[in-house]
LOFI-318013 format. One record per residue: residue in one letter; x, y, z of N, C-alpha, C in turn. Coordinates in steps of 0.02 Angstrom, whole numbers, plus 50000, padded with zeros to 5 digits. Example, Ala and Ser with C-alpha at 12.3 -4.5 7.8 and 13.67 -1.06 7.14 Angstrom:
2
A506604971650390506154977550390506604983550390S506424988850354506844994750357506455000250394
This chain:
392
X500685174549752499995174249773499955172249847X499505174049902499455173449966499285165749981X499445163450008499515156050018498725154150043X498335159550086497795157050104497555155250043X497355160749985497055163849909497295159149892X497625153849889498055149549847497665142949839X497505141449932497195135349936496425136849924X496075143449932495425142349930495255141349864X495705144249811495615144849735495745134449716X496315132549770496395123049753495745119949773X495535122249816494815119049867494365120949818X493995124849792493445128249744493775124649676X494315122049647494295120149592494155112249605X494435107849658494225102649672493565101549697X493305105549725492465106249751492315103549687X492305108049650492255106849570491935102449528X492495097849523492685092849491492345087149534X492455087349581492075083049623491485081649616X490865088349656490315085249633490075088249562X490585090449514490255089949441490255084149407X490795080949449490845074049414490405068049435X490125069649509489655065849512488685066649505X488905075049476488295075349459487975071649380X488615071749347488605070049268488335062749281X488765060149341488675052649339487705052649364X487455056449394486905054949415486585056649349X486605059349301486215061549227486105055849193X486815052949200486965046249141486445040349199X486545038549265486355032549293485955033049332X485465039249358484885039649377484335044049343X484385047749297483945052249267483805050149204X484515048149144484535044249095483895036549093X484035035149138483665027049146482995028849189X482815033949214482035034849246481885029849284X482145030549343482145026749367481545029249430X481315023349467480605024549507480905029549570X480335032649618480465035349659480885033449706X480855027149746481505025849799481945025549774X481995021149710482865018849699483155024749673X482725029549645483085036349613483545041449684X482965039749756483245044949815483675040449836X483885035849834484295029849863485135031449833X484825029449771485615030149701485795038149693X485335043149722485495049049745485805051949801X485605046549849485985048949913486585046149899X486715040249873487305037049854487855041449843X487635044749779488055047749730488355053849792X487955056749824487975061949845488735059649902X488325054849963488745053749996489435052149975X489615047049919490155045849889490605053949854X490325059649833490705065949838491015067249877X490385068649938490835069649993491335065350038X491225059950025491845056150037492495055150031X492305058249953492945058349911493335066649904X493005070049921493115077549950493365077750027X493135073550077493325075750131493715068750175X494015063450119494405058750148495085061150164X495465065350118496385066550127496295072850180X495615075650185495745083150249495775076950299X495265072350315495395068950372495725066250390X496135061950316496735059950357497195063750377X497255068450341497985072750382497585072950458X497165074250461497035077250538496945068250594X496595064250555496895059350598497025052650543X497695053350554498185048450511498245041450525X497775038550584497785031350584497165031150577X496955023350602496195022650582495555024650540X495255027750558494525031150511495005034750441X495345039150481495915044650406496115040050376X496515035750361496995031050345496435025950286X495985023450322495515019950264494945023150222X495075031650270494495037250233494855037550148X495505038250163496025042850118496145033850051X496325030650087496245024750035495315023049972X494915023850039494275025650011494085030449959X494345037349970494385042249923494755040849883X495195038649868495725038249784495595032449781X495255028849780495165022749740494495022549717X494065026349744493395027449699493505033549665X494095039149694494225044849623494495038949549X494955035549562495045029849515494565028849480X493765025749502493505020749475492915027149450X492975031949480492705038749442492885041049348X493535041749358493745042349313493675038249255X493465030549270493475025849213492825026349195X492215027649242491545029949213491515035249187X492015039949188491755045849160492175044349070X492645042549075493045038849000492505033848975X492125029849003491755025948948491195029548933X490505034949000490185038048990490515042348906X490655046748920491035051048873491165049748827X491455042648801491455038648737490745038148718X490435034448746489475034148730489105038948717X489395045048743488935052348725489445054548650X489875054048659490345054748593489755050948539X489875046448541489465041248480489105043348465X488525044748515487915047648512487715055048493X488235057648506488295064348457488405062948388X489005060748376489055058348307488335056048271X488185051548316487655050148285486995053748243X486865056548309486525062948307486625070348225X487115070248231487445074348166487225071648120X487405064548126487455059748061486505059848031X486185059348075485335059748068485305064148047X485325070748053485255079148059485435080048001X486105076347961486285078447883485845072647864X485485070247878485055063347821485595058547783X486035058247834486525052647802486325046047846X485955046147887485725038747905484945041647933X484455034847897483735035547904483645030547952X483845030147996483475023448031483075025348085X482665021648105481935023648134482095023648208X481645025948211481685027248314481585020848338X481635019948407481285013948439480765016148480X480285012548508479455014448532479885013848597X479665021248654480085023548706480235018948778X479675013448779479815009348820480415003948792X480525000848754480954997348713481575000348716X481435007048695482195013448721482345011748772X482015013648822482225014748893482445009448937X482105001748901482354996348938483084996248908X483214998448834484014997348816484335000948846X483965005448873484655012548894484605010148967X484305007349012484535003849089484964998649060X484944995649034485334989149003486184990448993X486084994948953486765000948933487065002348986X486605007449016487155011449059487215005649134X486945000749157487034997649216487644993349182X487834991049125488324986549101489134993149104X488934997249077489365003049072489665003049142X489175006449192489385005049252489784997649292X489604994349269489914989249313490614988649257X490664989649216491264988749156491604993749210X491574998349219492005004649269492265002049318X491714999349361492044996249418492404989849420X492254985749381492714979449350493494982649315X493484986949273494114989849252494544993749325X494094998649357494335002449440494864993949477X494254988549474494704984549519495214979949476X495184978349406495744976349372496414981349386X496064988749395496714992149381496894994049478X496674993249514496684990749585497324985949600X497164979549568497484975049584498094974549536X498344977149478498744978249470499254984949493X499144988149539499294994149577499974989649624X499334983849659499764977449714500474973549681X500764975049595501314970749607501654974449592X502514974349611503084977849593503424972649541X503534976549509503884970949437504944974949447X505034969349418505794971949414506024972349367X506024978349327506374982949258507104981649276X507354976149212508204975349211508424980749129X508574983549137508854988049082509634988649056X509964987049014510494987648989510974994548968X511344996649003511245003748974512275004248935X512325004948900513105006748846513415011248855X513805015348906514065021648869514935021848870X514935027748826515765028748784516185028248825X516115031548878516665034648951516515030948989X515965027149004515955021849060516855013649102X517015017449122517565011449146517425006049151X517965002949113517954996349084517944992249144X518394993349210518344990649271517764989349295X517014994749298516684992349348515944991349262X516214986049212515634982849194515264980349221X514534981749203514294976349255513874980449312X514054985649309513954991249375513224991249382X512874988149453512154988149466511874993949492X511605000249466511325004049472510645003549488X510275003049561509585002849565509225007249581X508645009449541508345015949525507845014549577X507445017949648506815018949639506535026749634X506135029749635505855034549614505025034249618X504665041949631503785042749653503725036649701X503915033649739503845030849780503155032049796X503105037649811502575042249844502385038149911X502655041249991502685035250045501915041150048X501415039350092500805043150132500465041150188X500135045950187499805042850243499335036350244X499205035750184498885028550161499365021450141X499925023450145500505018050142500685012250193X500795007550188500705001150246501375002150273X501444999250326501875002950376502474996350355X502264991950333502954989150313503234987950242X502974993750212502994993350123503814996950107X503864999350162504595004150129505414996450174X505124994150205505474989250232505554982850186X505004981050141504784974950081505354979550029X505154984850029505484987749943506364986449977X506684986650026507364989850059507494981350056X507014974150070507314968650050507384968749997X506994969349953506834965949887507434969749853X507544976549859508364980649822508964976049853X509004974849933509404971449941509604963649919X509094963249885509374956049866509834956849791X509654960449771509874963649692510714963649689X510664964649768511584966449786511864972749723X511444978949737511684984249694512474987549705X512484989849660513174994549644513055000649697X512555004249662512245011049702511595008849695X511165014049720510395014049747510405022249726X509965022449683509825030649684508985031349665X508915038449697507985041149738508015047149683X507675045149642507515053249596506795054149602X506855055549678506195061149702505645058149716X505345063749734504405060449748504385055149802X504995056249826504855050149876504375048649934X504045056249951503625055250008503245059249999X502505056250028501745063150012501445065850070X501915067450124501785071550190502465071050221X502015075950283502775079950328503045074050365X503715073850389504195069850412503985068050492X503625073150518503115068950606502545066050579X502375065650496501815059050513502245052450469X502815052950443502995048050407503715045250405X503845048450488504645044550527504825037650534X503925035450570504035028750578504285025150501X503735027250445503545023650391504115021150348X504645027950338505235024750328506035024250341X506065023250406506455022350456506825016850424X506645012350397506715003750358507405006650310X507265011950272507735016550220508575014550249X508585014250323509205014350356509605006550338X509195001250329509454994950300509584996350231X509504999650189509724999650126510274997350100X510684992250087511274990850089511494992450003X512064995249971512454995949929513234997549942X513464995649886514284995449869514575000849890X514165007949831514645013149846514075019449886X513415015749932512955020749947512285020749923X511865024549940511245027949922511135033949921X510795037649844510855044149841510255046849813X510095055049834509465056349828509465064749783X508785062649751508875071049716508105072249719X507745078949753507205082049755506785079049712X506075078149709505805079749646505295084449701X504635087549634504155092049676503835090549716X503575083649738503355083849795503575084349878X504325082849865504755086049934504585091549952X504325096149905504365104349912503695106349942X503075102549938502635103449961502305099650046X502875095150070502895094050127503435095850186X503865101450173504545102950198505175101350190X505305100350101505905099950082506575099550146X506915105450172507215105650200507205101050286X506735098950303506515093950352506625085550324X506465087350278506415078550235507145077850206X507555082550184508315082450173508565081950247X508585083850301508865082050341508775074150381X508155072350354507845065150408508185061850342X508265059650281508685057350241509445055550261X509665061250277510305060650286510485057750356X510015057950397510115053250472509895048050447X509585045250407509315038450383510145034750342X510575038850333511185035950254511075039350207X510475042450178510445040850112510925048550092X511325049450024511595054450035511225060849975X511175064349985510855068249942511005074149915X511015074649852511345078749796511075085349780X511275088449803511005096049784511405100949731X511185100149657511505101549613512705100249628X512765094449631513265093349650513475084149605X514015082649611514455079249598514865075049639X514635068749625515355065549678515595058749644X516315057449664516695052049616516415044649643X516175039549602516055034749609516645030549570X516795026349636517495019849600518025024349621X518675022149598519165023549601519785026749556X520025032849541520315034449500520805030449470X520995028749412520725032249354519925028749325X519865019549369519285017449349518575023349381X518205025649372517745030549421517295032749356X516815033849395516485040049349516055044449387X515655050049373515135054849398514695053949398X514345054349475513775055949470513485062149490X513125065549470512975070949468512045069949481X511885076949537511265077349549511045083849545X510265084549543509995091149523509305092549567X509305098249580508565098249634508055097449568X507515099249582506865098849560507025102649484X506485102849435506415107649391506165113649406X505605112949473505175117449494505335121549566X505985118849589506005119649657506125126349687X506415130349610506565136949649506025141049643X505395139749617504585143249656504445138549710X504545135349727504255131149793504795132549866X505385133849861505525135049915506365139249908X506315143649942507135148749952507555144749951X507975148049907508865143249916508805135749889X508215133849845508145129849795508225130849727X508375124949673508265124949621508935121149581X508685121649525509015116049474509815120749442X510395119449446510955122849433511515117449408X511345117649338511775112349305512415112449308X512605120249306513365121349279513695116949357X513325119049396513605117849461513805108849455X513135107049452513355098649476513755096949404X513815098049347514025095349298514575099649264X514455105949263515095110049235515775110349245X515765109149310516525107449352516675099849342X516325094949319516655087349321517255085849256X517565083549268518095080749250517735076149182X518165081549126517775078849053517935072649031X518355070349058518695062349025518165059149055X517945060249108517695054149133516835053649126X516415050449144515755048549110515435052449156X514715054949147514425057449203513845056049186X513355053449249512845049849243512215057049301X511835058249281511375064249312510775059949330X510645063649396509965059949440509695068849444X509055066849380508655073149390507895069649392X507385072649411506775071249434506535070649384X506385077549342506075078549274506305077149204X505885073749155506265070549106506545076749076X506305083449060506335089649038506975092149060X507365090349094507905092149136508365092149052X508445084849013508645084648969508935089248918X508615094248917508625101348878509315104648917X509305105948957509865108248992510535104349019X510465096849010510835091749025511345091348970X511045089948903511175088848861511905096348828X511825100448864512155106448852513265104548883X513095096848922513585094748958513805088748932X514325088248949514565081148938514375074848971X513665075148987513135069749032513115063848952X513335057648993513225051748953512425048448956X512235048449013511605045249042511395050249106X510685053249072510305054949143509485049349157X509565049249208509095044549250508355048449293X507725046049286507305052049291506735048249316X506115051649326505505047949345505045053249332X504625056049393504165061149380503435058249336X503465055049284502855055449243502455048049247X502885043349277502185037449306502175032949246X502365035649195502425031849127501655031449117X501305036949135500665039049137500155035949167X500495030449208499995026649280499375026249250X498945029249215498245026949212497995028149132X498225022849087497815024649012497335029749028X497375035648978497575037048915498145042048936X498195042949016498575048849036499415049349010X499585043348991500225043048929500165050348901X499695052048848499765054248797499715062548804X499395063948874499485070148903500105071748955X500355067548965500955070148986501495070848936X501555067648892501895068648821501895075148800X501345077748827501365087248813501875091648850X501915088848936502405091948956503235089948944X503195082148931503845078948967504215077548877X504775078848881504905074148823505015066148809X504925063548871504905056048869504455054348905X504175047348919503795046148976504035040148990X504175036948973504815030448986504965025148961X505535022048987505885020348940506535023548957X506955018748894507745020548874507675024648825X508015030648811507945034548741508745037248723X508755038248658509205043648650509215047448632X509575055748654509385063348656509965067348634X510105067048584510855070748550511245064948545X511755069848593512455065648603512285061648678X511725060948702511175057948775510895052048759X510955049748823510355044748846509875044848908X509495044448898508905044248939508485036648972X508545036749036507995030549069507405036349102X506735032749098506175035149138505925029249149X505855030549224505775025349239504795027549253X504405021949254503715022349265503285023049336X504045022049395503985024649456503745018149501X504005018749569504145012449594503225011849636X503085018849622502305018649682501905021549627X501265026549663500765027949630500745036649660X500315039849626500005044149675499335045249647X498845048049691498145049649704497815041849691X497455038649649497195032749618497755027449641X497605019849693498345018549702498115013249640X498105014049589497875010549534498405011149476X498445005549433498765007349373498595002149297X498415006249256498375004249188498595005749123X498885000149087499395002049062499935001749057X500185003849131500985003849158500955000449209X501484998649241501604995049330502244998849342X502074996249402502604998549463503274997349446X503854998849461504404995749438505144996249509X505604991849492506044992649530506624993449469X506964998849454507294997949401508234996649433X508194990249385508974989549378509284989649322X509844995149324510135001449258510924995449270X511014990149235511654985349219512244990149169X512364993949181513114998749156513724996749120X513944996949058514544993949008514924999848980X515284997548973515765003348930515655003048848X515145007048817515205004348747515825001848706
C-alpha cells in the first residue's frame, strides 16, 4: 500500500476515535445531565478543545521536540489514559442500563419511574461522581506509571553449566525512550542495572519511540552499562518504524551488541552456553533484509549445550520450540499495562507474563521496563527483570 494512502487511512481512523470518543463523553456529561446554557458552551468548548489536543499533541512534538511539543505530547497520552477509564466505567453504566431496560420490556421487574426532576438530579449526581472516579483512577494509574519495581525470577534449566550458577541475567525491554522521556531516565535505569552487578544485560526490543537525531542525546547514558560478559540487543517492532537500520548502528557505537538472527558463546568452553537472538516477528514487512530466521540463530548451535533466545514476541515460541532452546526471554505485550487490556492481548500472544512452560520450553515475559502511549499503568508495573540461572 502507498505510504502516503497508509497514513491518511492512520490519521482518519484516529480522527475517529478521537472526537467520537469525546463526543460520547459530551452525551453522557453535558446532554445526559441538561445542563444550563453557559456551563453546557463552557463543558463544550472543553471537550472540544481537549480532542484537539489530544489529536494534535505527538504531530507537534515531532516537529518541536522540546518545550510546548514535549509537554503537548505528555498532555495528550495522559488524558488519552484518563479517556479511556471514562469510557470503561461510562460503558459499564449504559451496559446496566440496557440490561435493565430488557429486564422492564419482558415485565420481569415492575418498578416505577422516578418524577423527572428527582431523575435528573440523580443522573448529575451519577455521572459527575463517574467522572471524577475516571480521573481519580487516570491519576492512581499515573502515579503508578512513576515506579520501577525489580522482578527477581528463578529460572532451572537441564543444559545450563554447573560453573556459572548463579548467572545474573538482566532483562530490560519496551523501554519505549520518546520524545516525552526525561533526559536523565535512561542514565537512572543504566545505575540502578549497575548496581545488580549482572552477568549479561539483554534489550528485547522496543527500546526507542523515534528517530536517532531526536533521541542521541537521551540515550547516550546506554554507554555506562556495565556487565560481565556484555550487553545485547534484539529488534522488536518499534525499531522498524523509526529507522531500524540507523538505531542498529547508534547501538553498536554505544557497546551494546546486537543479534540479528545469530548466536554467540557465553562463558567458557566446556562451562558456556548460547545465546541466541532473533529480529522482530514482524520485521520482514517493515523493512528489506529483515526478519525472524530461527534455523539461522539456533539451528547451527551446538546441541549439548543450553541455548537461551532473546526474541521480542512471546509468539516467537511456536517456532522456538521446534529447537533445542531451553529458555526464551521476551516482552512486547506490557503484561497488558492498562486493566482489562490483559485479556485482549491473550488473543494475539500466547503469554503475557510471567515464567511459563511450553513443551520441552520455558518462557519469561517480562511486563516491560517503560510504557507506551498512556505513561500510565494498571494492573501491572514497570519492571527491571533479574533472570538468576541454575542448572536443574
Amino acid at each position: 500500500m502507498d505510504r502516503t494512502l497508509t497514513w491518511v487511512i492512520w490519521i482518519g481512523m484516529l480522527s475517529t476515535f478521537v472526537f467520537g470518543s469525546h463526543y460520547y463523553l459530551w452525551l453522557r456529561l453535558v446532554r445526559d445531565t441538561s445542563l444550563s446554557a453557559q456551563p453546557k458552551i463552557l463543558a463544550t468548548l472543553l471537550l472540544v478543545s481537549l480532542a484537539v489536543c489530544m489529536l494534535a499533541g505527538p504531530f507537534i512534538a515531532h516537529q518541536y521536540p522540546q518545550g510546548i511539543g514535549l509537554w503537548g505530547m505528555r498532555f495528550a497520552y495522559s488524558w488519552l489514559g484518563v479517556v479511556f477509564f471514562l469510557l470503561m466505567i461510562f460503558w459499564f453504566k449504559d451496559a446496566l442500563h440496557f440490561i435493565y431496560f430488557l429486564l422492564k420490556k419482558l415485565s420481569l421487574i415492575t418498578s416505577g419511574d422516578l418524577e423527572p426532576n428527582r431523575r435528573l438530579f440523580l443522573q448529575r449526581i451519577m455521572h459527575g461522581g463517574m467522572a471524577l472516579g475516571g480521573l481519580g483512577v487516570g491519576a492512581l494509574a499515573l502515579k503508578k506509571r512513576q515506579k520501577l519495581y525489580l522482578k527477581e525470577v528463578d529460572v532451572k534449566l537441564a543444559r545450563f553449566p554447573k560453573a556459572l550458577n548463579g548467572f545474573r541475567l538482566v532483562q530490560w525491554t519496551d523501554v519505549h525512550v520518546g520524545i516525552d522521556t526525561a533526559h536523565d531516565y535512561i542514565a537512572d535505569l543504566v545505575a540502578q542495572t549497575n548496581a545488580l552487578k549482572p552477568d549479561l544485560v539483554a534489550i528485547t526490543g522496543d527500546f526507542i519511540d523515534a528517530n536517532v537525531s531526536v533521541l542521541a542525546p537521551k540515550v547516550a547514558a546506554l554507554k555506562n552499562l556495565q556487565s560481565r560478559f556484555g550487553v545485547y540487543f534484539v529488534t522488536g517492532n518499534h525499531e522498524y518504524y523509526h529507522g531500524a537500520d540507523a538505531w542498529l548502528a547508534e547501538l553498536g557505537r554505544l557497546g551494546v551488541r546486537v543479534l540479528r538472527n545469530e548466536a554467540v558463546e557465553i562463558g567458557t568452553a566446556p562451562e558456556s552456553f548460547m545465546l541466541a537472538g532473533v529480529d522482530d516477528a514482524g520485521a520482514h514487512r517493515l523493512a528489506s533484509g529483515h526478519g525472524a530466521d530461527f534455523q539461522k540463530a539456533c539451528g547451527q548451535c551446538d546441541k549439548d549445550k543450553e541455548i537461551i533466545l532473546l526474541a521480542h514476541q512471546p509468539k516467537a515460541i511456536y517456532q522456538a520450540q521446534k529447537y533445542p532452546v531451553g529458555l526464551q526471554i521476551s516482552g512486547h505485550t506490557h503484561g497488558g499495562q492498562i486493566w482489562p487490556f490483559n485479556f485482549f492481548v491473550r488473543l494475539a500472544q500466547p503469554f503475557v507474563r510471567g515464567l511459563h512452560t511450553y513443551k520441552e520450553m520455558q518462557i519469561y515475559v517480562s511486563s516491560g521496563t517503560g510504557t507506551w502511549g498512556p505513561p500510565m499503568r494498571l494492573g501491572t508495573q514497570c519492571e527491571i527483570t533479574s533472570l538468576k540461572l541454575f542448572r536443574a
